[in-house]
C-alpha positions in Angstrom: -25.5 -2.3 -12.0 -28.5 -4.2 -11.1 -31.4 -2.5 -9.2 -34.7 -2.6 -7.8 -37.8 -1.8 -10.2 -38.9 1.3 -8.8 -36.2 1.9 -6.8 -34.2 5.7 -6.8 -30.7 5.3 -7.1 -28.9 8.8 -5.8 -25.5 9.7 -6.1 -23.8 12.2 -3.8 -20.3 14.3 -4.7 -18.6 16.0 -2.0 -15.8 17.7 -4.3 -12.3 19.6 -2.8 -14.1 22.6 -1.8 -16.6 20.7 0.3 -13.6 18.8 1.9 -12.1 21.8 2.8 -14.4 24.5 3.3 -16.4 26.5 6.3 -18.0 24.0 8.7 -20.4 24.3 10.9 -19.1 25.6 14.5 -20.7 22.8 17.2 -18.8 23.9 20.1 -16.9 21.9 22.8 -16.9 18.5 22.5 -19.0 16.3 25.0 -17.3 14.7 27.6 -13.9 16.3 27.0 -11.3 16.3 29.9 -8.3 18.4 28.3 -7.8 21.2 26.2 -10.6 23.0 24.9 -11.7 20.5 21.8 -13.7 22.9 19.4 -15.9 20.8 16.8 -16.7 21.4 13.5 -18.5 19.7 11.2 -20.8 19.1 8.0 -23.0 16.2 6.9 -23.2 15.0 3.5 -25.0 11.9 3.3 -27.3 9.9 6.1 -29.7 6.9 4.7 -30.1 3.3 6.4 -27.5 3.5 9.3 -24.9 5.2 7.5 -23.4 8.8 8.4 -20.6 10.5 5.6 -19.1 14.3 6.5 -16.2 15.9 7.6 -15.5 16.8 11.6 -12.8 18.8 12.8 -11.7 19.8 16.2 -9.3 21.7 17.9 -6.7 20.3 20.6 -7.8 18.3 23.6 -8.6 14.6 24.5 -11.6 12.7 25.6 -12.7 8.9 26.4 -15.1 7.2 24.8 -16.3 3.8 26.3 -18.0 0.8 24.3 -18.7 3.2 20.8 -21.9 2.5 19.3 -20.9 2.1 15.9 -18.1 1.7 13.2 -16.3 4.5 12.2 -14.0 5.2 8.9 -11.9 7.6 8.9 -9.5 9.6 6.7 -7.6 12.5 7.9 -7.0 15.3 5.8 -5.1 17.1 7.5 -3.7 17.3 11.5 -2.0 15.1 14.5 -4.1 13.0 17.2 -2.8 10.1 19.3 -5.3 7.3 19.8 -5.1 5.1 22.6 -7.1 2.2 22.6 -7.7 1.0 26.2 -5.3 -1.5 27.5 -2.8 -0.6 24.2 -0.1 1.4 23.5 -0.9 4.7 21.8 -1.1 5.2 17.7 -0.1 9.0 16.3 -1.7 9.2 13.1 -1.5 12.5 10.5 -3.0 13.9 7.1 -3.3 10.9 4.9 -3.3 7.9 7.4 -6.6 6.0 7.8 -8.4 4.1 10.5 -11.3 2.2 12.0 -13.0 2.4 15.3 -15.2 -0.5 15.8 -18.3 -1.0 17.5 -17.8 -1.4 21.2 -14.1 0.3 20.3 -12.8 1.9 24.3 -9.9 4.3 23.9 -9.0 7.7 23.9 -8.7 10.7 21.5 -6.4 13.4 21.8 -5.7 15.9 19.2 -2.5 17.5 19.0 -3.0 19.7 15.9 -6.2 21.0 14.9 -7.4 17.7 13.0 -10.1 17.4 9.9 -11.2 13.9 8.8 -13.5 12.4 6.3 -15.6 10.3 8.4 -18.0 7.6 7.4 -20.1 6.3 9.9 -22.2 2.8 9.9 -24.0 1.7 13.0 -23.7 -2.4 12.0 -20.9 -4.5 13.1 
């Protein structure tokens, strides 16, 4: 691996437990227009644009026009549909992965109480 003179190169481990451990309770989430979508989350990494935790939320939908920035995501375990304006709807479950681009329009709705590795970048 080449690197900078000077530079500190870091390495961060989110292990099991951290995957699927206590999160932090943030409450209902903005904007929601069905169900009662309870959030939960932790952050473990944030440097130059780019976001890595885990989210989870209880059942309920929202909208979310023109997204701001790229999203990764992995779900460990759960049911959402995601309808992407315009589209037919996707159901995705523990194990499936996707991207939400940056000016991505749709809608989330969970069906199961969802948890998913999330990595967020705000480039294209």
């Amino acid at each position: 691996m080449n690197s900078t003179p000077g530079m500190l190169t870091t390495m961060v481990v989110a292990d099991r437990g951290d995957l699927q451990g206590e999160l932090e309770r943030k409450g209902l989430r903005p904007g929601y227009d069905a169900g009662s979508p309870e959030v939960s989350s932790t952050q473990f990494y944030a440097s130059s644009g780019t976001r890595v935790g885990v989210w989870e939320c209880t059942p309920g939908g929202w909208h979310i026009d023109n997204r701001p920035d790229t999203e990764t995501m992995l779900l460990l375990k759960g049911h959402v549909r995601m309808t992407t304006d315009g589209e037919e709807s996707v159901e995705l479950r523990a194990g499936d992965m996707f991207v939400l681009p940056r000016g991505w329009s749709g809608r989330w709705d969970v069906l199961v109480t969802t948890r998913k590795l999330y990595v967020v970048t705000e480039g294209e």
